[in-house]
N, C-alpha and C positions, 0 to 999 in steps of 0.2 A: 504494500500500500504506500502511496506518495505521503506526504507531509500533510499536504492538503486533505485527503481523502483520512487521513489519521484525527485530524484535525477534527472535521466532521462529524467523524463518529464519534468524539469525543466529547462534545462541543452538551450532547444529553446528560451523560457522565460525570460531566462539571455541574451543571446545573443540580445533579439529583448530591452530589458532595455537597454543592454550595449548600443545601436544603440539613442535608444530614449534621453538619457543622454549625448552621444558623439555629435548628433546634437545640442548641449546648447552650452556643455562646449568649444570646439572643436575651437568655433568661436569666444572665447569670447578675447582671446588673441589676436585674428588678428581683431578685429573690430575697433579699433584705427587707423591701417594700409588699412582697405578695407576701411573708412568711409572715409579717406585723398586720396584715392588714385583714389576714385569714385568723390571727390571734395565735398560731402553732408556734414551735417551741422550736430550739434549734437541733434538738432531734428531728424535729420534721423537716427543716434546712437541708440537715446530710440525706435526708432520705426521697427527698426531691431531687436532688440530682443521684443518688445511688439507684433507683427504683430505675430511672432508663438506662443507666450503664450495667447493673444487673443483667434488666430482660434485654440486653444488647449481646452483653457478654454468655448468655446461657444459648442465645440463639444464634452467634455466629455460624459457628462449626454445622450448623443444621446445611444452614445456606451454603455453605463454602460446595459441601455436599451436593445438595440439590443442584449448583452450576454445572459439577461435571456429569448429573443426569442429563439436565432437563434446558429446555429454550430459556438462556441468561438473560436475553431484554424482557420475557415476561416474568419471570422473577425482579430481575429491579423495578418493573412498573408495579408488581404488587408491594412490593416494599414502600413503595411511595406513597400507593393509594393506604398503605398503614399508619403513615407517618398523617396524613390529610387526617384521618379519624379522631388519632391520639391530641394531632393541634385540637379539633373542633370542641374534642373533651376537656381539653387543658384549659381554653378560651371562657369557655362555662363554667367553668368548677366555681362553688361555692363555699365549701370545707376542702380541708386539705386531702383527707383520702380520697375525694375523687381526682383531685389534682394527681397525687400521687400514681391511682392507676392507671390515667389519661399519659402521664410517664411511661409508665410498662409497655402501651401500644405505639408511644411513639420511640421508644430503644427499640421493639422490635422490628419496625422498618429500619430505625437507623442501623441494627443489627444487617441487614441484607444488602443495605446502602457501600456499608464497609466493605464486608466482605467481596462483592459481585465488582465493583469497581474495576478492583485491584485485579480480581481473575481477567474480566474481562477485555483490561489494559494487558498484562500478559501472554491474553489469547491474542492481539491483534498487531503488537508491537513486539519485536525482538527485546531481549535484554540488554545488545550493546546500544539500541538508539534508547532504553527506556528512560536513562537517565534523564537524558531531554526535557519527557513528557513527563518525568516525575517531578520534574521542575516547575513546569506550567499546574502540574494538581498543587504544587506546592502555592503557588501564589493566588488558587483558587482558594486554599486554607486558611493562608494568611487572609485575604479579603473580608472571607467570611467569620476570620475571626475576627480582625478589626471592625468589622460591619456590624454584627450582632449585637456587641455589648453597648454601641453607638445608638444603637438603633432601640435595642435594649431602653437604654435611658432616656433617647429623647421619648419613647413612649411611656416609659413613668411617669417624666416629670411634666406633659403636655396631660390637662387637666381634663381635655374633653376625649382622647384616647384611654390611657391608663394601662395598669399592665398585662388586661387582656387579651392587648393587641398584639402584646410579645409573642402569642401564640399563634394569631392571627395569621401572621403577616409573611410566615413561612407558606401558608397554604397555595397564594397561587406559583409561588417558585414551583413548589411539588407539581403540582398541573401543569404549567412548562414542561415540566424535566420531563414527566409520563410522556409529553405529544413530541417533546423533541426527539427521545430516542423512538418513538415510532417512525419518526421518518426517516432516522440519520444511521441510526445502527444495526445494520446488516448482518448478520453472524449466519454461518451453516451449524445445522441444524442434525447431531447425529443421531439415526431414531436405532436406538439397542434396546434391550431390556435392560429394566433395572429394577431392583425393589430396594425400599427404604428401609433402614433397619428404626422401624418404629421403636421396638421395645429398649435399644442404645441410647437412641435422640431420648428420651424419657428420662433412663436411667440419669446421663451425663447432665439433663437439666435440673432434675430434682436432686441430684448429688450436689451441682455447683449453686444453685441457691440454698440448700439449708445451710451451706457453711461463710456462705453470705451473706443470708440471714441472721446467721450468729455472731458473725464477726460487726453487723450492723447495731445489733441492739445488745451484745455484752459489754458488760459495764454500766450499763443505762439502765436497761428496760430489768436487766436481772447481773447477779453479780456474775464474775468471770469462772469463779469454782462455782459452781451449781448445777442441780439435774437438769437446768434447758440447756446449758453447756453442753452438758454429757451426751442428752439426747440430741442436738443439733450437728455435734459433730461427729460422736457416732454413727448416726441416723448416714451422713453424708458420704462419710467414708465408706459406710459399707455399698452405700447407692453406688460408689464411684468402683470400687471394688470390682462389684459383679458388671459393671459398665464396660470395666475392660475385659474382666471375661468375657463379655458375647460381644463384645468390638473384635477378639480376636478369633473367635467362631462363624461367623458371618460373611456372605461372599461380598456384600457394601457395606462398610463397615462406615459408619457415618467421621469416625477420626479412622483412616487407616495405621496402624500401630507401627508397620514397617517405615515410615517417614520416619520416627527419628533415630533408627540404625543408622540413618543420612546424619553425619556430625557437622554438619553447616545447619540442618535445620535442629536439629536439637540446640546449639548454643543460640542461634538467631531465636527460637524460642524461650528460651531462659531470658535473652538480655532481653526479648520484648514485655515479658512478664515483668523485668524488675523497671523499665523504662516506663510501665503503664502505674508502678508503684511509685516514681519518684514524680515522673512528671505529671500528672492528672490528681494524685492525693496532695502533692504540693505547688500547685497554680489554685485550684477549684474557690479554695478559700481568699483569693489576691481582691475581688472585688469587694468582700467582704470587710476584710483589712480597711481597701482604702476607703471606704462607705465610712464605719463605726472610728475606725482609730484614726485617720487624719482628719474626718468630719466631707468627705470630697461629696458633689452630687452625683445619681446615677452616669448622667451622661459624663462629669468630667472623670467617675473613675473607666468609662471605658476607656477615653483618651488616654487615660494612666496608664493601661496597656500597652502601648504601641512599639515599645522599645522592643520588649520579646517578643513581640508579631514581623515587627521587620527585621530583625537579627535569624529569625525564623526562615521568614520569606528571603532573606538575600544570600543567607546561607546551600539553604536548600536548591536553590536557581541558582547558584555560581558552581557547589558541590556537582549536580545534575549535569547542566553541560560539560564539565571536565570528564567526569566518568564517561561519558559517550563517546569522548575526543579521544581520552585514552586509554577507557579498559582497565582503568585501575582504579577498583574501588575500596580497598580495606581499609588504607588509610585516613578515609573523613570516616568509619566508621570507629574506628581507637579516636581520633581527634574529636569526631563527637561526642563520644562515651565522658573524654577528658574535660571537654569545654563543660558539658551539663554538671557534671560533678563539681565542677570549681563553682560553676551558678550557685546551685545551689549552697553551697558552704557560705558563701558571698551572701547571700538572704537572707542565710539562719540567723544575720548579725542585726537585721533591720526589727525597727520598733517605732513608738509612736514619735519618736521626737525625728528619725531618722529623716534626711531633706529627700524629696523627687530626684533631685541630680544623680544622686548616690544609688539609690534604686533602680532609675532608668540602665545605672552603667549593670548591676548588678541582672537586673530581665535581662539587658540586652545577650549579655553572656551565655544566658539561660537558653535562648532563645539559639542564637547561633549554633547549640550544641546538639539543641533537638533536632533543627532542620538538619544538621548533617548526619544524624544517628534513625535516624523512626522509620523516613521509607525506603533506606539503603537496607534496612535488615531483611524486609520484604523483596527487595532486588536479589537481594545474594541466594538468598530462599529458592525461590523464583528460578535462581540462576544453575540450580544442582538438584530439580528432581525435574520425575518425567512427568510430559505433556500432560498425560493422563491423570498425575494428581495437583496440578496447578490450583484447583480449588479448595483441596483439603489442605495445602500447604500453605495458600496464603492466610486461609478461613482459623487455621489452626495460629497461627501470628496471629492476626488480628483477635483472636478468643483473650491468647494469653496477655496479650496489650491491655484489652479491657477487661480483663481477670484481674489485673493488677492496678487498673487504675480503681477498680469501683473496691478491692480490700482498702489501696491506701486514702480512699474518698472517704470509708467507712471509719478507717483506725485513726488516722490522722482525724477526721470529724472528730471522735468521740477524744482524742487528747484533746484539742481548742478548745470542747465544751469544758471538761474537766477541768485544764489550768486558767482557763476563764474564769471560771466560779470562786476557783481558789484565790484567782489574785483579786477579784472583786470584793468577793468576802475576805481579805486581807485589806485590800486597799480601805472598807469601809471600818472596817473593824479600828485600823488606825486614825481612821476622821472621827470614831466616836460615833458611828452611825450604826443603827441596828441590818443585820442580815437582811439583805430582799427590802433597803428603805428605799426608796423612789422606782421600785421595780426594775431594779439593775439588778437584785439576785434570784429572781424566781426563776432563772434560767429558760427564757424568751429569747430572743434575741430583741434587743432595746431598741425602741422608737427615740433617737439620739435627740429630735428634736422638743421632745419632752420634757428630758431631763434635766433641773435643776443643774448649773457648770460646775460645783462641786464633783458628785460624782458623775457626770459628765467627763470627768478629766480622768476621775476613776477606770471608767468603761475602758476609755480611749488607751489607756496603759498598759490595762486587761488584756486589748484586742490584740495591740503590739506585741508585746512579750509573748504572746501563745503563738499567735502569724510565724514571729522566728523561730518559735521550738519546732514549729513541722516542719519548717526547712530542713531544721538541723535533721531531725529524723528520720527524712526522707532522703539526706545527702549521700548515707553509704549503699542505698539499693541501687545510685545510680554509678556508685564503684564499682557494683556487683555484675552491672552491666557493661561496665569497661570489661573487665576481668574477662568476661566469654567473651566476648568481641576482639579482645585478644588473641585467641586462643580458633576463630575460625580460618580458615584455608581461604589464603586467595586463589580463584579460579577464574579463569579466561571468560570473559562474559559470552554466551552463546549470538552467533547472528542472526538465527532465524527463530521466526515468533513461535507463539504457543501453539495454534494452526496448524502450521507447516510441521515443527517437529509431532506432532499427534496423528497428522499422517503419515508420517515417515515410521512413527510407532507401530502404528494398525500395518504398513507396509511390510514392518520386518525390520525393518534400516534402523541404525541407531542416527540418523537423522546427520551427520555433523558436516561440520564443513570445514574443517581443519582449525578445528577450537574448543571443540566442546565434547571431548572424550572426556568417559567418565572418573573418575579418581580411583583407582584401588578400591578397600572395603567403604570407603565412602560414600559414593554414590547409591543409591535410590530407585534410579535406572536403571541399573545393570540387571536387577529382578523383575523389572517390571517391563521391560519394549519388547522381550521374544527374543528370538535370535537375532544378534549383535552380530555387526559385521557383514549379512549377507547381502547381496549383489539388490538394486532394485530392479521390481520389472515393470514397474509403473511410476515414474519419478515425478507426476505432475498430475496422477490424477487418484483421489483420493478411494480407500478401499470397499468403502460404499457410501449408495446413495445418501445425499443431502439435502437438506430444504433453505432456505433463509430466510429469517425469521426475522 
């Protein structure tokens, strides 16, 4: 495919991300304001944003699945028309647990949103151009992350909107995206048999929420030693248990278990899991910070964001085209592993008195680290198994990215709420003020504008010093992520796309074109294409019929 015609089919793709990313960010400025205005606590805070990355994270691996069944643009158009529900729910709610469920359906689109992207970029673009176009998703990301929070707030603080429009206002992007990829994204169509391993997809969802569950509301809702402990996480593990027993019994196994014998996707896994722990459990709460502890409005703290949105974007767009140009991609992934980890360290130090300048240098670092470490892990992935499981490998990253951001959204939450409380009831206790006096300890999240500047100054001390403990906390997961990223194999990026090697697969051929032989016990492929090596007898024309869809 040309640039242009890449371009094209692409062009749906971005729209359905833009959509998938503007449900995050969108809300993240007006959650301060929807969470005081519903009266919910800031238990219900974490649990507003964990309840979409949950049913995100529990549903990827489905989808990832289902792309290398079944017709990919009608899966992303059902994903979207999920996300259109989940807005319409969100927009209405009137208490917080409908809010919250209205969450669940719209992580489950964005669940499909994720996942099918990323295959579907794969399937149409080779690896050594992908760098390019992971560059262009990248400034889609950025946009829509700068966008949201913007957008976010001017819908708060505009009096005849409010912030039901934050949900709104995703909707008709979604209706775009649905009619854009109907016209632009062409894909063949292979019609095999397949059955779903319904009783897996089950096990693996109800294993990964009860200990999501537990991880959400221990400490809070019951203590950390206790019988819902016990039952929560035993309950999950054993789900998780027999999940991989009959994953590995099954002729489609919704994670196929041979993937991470592949040692590029095992560590790329690992560091996506701790990368979804440092990065997502230590940004989520930034709006919040500068809302409560510098006093900032909706819309100026999205502005506040910007430093780690373009450190992001100009990272990942300058990283991207290099890898295309030269095939060498390890090192923006140790150098991004590097940069995030210093961010972070740099954060853990900020508080309420701390200036913008100082912060800005501090994001921006943060930011440059991410964009060259998050969709290089998925390229390398990407880059070392076969055709044929492109969906479960990327579906499988992206699980454990948002497996790890919704524990540290969860843990990190319940530390802020904890050393909140403590330093409030510290701070008032030393003013001579009774626990819970102007309703700064009943553990709400405070309506800042109410409060008495006494403890006003209280909160705002509060807000700071816990903001930098999750930095600090979340700073060695993204060592942890250096460390594997370390430790992966550079390998020649492949030139021909996910297409072209999946018929070279069904042909017999192992597809290469003097690049992309597979490693020793590393490889992925070498169990999975047939016979390796053999002559083709049909070099262009695929091994059965197709449709386009």
């Amino acid at each position: 495919m040309s640039d242009r015609q890449i371009l094209q089919a692409m062009s749906g793709l971005m729209a359905g991300m833009f959509v998938a990313i503007l449900a995050g960010t969108v809300v993240s400025n007006a959650l301060p304001r929807i969470i005081a205005d519903l009266g919910a606590s800031q238990s219900s805070y974490t649990w507003v944003v964990t309840a979409e990355l949950l049913a995100m994270t529990a549903t990827v691996p489905l989808w990832g699945k289902l792309a290398d069944l079944y017709n990919q643009k009608l899966l992303l158009q059902i994903s979207l028309g999920l996300f259109v529900v989940g807005s319409l729910l969100a927009g209405f709610s009137h208490e917080v647990g409908l809010l919250i469920f209205s969450r669940v359906a719209q992580g489950i689109g964005a669940g499909g949103l994720t996942a099918l992207a990323q295959v579907v970029m794969a399937a149409i673009i080779p690896p050594r151009r992908l760098g390019k176009y992971a560059g262009i998703f990248g400034a889609v990301f950025a946009v829509g992350t700068v966008a949201g929070p913007l957008i976010g707030g001017v819908l708060v603080d505009t009096s005849w909107l409010g912030w039901r429009w934050c949900f709104f206002i995703g909707v008709p992007f979604a209706l775009l995206a649905i009619v854009l990829l109907q016209r632009t994204l062409k894909l063949p169509v292979n019609r095999r048999e397949a059955k779903i391993d319904y009783l897996g997809a089950f096990l693996i969802v109800a294993g990964v929420c009860a200990l999501l569950i537990w991880v959400s509301l221990a400490g809070n809702s019951f203590d950390w030693a206790s019988w819902q402990t016990a039952a929560l996480t035993g309950g999950g593990l054993v789900l998780l248990v027999a999940a991989v027993f009959v994953e590995s019994r099954v002729s489609e196994p919704i994670i196929p278990l041979g993937i991470f014998r592949n040692r590029t996707v095992a560590l790329t896994t690992v560091a996506s899991l701790f990368v979804g722990l440092a990065m997502f459990g230590g940004t989520v709460f930034l709006s919040q910070y500068f809302q409560i502890s510098l006093g900032k409005s909706p819309t100026v703290a999205g502005l506040m964001s910007l430093p780690m949105i373009m450190g992001l974007l100009i990272s990942s767009t300058v990283a991207g085209q290099i890898i295309s140009k030269t095939g060498r991609w390890k090192a923006y992934l140790v150098a991004g592993g590097a940069t995030m980890t210093a961010g972070l360290g740099l954060l853990s130090t900020i508080g309420s008195d701390t200036s913008f300048g100082l912060t800005s240098v501090y994001m921006a670092v943060m930011g440059v680290g991410v964009g060259m470490l998050m969709q290089n892990l998925v390229l390398a992935a990407q880059n070392d198994v076969a055709a044929a499981e492109l969906g479960a490998a990327t579906s499988v990253l992206s699980f454990f990215r948002s497996l790890g951001g919704t524990i540290g959204t969860s843990v990190l939450g319940a530390i802020l709420a904890n050393r909140v409380a403590a330093e409030i009831t510290k701070g008032l206790t030393d003013a001579g003020v009774p626990a819970g006096g102007g309703g700064a300890g009943s553990g709400a999240v405070p309506d800042m504008g109410t409060l008495p500047a006494p403890i006003r100054a209280i909160v705002e001390h509060a807000y700071g010093v816990a903001t930098g403990e999750i930095f600090l906390v979340a700073a060695p997961f993204a060592l942890l992520a250096l460390i594997c990223v370390v430790f992966v194999k550079e390998k020649p990026l492949k030139t021909t796309s996910g297409l072209q090697r999946l018929a070279d697969e069904v042909d017999g051929s192992d597809g290469s074109d003097g690049s992309d032989g597979p490693d020793g016990g590393d490889g992925a492929d070498a169990g999975r294409t047939g016979a390796r090596g053999s002559s083709r007898t049909a070099p262009d024309a695929p091994a059965q019929p197709v449709e386009t869809g």
